[in-house]
C-alpha positions, 0 to 999 in steps of 0.5 A: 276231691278224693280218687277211687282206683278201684281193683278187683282181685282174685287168683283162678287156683282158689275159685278151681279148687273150690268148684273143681274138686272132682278128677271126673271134672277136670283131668287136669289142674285148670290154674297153676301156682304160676297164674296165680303169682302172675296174677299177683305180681302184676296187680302190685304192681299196678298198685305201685303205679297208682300209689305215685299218683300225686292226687288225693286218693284211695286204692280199694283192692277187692279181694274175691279169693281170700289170699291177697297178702295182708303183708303187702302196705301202701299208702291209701291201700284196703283191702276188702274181703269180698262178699264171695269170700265169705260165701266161698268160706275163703275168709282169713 
């Protein structure tokens, strides 16, 4: 039997910049680049921790902002471009 750990991934900076363009909405940036590396750090490595899981796995990473780094591999890692980055034309 296989495991799914299913992540969902998405940096705030890329979903503000989309929504929040106008200065009159915000006087200031809602995220900074900082949110968005912790973000990141962070869920590799979550990643790391699930990939030593000695079972019969997959790790599915639910990319909601479009900007996961493609470079970052695993073993048993995918990373899927969400219906929101399409919608959001965040695509690659």
């Amino acid at each position: 039997m296989k495991v799914s750990f299913i992540i969902v991934y998405c940096t705030p900076s890329m979903i503000f910049q989309k929504e929040y363009q106008s200065k009159k909405a915000w006087d200031h940036t809602p995220a900074s680049i900082y949110h968005d590396n912790y973000i990141l750090e962070h869920t590799k490595n979550l990643i790391l921790q699930i990939s030593e899981f000695t079972v019969e796995k997959e790790i599915l990473v639910m990319d909601n902002s479009g900007d996961f780094p493609l470079d970052f591999k695993v073993k048993d890692l995918k990373v899927i471009p969400s219906v929101q980055t399409y919608l959001n034309t965040f695509g690659r």
